[in-house]
C-alpha atoms as one frame of an Amber mdcrd trajectory, in Angstrom:
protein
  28.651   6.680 -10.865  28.964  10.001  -8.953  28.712   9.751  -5.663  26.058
  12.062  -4.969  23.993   9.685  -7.311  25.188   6.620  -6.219  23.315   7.211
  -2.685  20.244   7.629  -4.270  20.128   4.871  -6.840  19.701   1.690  -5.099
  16.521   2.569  -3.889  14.873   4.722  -6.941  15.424   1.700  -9.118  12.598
  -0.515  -6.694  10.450   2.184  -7.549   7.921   2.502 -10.906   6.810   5.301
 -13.042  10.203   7.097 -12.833  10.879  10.036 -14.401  12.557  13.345 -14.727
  11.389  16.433 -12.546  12.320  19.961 -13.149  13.782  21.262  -9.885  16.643
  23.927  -9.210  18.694  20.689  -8.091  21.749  18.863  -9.345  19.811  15.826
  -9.944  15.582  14.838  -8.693  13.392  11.991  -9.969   9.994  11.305  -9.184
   7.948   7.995  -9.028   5.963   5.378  -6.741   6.870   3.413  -4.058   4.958
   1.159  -1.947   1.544   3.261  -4.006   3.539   6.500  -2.564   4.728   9.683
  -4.620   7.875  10.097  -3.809  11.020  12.578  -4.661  14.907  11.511  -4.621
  17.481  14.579  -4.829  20.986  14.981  -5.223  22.015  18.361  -4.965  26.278
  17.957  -3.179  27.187  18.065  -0.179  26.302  20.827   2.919  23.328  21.360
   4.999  22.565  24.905   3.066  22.063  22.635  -0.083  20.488  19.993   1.687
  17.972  22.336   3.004  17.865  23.799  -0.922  16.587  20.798  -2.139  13.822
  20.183   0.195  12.276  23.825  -0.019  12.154  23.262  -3.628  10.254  20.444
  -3.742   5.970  21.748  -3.028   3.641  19.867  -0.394   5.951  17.659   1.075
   4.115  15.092   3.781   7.979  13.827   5.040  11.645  13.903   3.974  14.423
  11.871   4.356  17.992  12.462   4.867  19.625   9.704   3.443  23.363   9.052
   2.320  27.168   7.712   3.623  28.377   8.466   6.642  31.629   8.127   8.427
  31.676   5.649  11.935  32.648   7.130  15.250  31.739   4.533  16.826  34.476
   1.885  16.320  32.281  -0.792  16.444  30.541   0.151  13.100  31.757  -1.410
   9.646  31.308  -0.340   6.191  27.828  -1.327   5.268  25.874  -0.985   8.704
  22.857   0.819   8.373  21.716   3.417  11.238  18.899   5.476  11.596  19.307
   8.981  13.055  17.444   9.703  16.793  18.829  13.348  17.251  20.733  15.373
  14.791  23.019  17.215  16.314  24.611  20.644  14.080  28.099  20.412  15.752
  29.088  22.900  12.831  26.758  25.653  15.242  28.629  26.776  18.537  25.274
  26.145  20.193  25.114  22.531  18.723  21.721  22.899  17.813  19.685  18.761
  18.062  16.841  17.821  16.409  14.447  15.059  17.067  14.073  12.287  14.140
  11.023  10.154  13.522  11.874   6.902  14.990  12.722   3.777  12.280  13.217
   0.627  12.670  17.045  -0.510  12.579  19.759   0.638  14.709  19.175   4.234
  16.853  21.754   6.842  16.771  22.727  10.331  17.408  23.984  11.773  13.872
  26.870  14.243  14.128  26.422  17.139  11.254  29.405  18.672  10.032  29.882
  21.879   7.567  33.212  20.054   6.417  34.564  15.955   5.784  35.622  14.925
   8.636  39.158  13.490   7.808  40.868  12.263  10.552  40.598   9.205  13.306
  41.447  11.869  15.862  38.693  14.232  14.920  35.939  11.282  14.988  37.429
  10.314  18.339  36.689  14.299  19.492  33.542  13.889  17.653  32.289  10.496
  19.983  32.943  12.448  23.101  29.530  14.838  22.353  27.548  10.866  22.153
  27.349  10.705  18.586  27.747   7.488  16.550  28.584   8.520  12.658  29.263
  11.748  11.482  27.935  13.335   7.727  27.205  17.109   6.293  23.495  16.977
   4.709  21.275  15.820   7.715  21.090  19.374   9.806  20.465  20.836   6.664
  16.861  18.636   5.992  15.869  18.520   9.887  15.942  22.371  10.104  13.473
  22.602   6.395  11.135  19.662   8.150  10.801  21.534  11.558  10.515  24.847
   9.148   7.366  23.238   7.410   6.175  21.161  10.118   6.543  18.080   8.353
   7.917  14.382   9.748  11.487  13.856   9.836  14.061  10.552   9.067  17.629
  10.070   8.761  18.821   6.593   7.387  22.903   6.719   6.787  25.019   4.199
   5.515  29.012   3.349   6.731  31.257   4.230   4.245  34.477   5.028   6.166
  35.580   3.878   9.545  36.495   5.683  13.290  39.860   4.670  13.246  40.787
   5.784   9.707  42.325   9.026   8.026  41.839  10.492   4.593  45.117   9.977
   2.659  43.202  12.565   0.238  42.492  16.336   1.224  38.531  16.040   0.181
  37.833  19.515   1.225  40.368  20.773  -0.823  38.284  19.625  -3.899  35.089
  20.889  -2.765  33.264  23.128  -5.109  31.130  25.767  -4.084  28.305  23.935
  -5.962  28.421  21.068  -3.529  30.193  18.723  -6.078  34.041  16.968  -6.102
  36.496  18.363  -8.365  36.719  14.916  -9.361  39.482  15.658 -11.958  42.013
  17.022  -9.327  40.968  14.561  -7.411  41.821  11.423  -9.127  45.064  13.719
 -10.998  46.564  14.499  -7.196  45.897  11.065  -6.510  47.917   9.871  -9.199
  50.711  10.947  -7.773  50.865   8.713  -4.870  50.439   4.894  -4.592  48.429
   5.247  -1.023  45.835   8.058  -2.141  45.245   6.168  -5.349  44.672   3.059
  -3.439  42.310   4.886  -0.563  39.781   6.023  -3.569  39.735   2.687  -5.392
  38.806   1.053  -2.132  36.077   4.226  -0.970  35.073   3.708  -4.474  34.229
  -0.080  -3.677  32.838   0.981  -0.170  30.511   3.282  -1.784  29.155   0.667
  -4.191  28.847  -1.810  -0.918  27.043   1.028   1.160  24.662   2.110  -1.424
  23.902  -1.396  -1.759  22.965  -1.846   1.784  20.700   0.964   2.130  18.433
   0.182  -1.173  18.179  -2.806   0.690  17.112  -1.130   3.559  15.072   1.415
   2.345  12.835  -1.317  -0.025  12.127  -3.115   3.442  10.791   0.275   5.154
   8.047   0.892   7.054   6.704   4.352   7.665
């Protein structure tokens, strides 16, 4: 499963009535949950698409950021849920912050990055501004909710850890539509037993993580 739809899917499929919606997205579905109507959307990675998808989408009442994240804290292990206190765009030399609506679970401050953040010693430079996990998307939805005055959560998952580097160049295989070249990917990765390795096991870390947050996100309160 993509990854982009593997973040969503653990929590549409607790919903009912799900169908198709026609939105200038990658991927949206629509249904009920918990007598709610609610929107999922996939549309790749980067704030400017995050933000995308949530303008497209009329009379919203909230929106969620939701999706992996890499630990800065050491302490955090794949799986661990966190929910987002402050956004902070450390892609913006002025480090814009944003406030998130407060859920239950663990409290953070979400670092939001215009690029994957590949290295152990960038996540270390990273936890110096206070910031627990690091991910691309979530500046991109705070700035449309404060744009249409409209609540505000963050709910991220651990997919990689602080200590770890990226065998793989991922931004190297970023598209300009927000996507993996998943075909160079996996072909460049061929080519060496420890970057083969490092996407079989994010691969099972994904599945694990998306797992943990449909978990989370069924047991919700708003």
């Amino acid at each position: 499963m993509p990854p982009i739809l593997r973040e969503c899917a653990p929590w549409v499929s607790r919903w009912s009535q799900i169908e198709p919606v026609a939105l200038p997205v990658h991927w949206a579905r629509r249904g009920k949950w918990r007598g709610l109507d609610v929107i999922a959307i996939a549309n790749g990675m980067g704030a400017g698409r995050a933000a995308d998808a949530v303008q497209a989408v009329p009379d919203i009442a909230a929106c969620f950021s939701i999706g992996f994240c890499g630990a800065l804290d050491a302490g955090l292990r794949v799986g661990d849920v966190v929910t987002g206190a402050e956004i902070s765009d450390v892609s913006d030399v002025a480090r814009v912050c944003w406030t998130a609506t407060p859920l239950r679970g663990r409290p953070v401050r979400v670092a939001s990055t215009d690029h994957i953040v590949q290295t152990a010693s960038e996540k270390s430079e990273l936890r110096q501004t206070g910031a627990s996990v690091v991910e691309m998307e979530a500046a991109g939805v705070a700035r449309a909710a404060v744009d249409l005055k409209v609540p505000f959560y963050c709910v991220k998952v651990v997919s990689d850890l602080a200590d770890e580097d990226f065998a793989n160049d991922f931004n190297r295989v970023r598209l300009p539509n927000g996507k993996l070249n998943v075909g160079r990917l996996v072909m460049g990765a061929m080519t060496s037993p420890r970057r083969l390795g490092e996407l079989l096991r994010l691969n099972s870390r994904t599945a694990l993580a998306a797992k943990k947050m449909g978990e989370f996100l069924a047991d919700c309160s708003l």
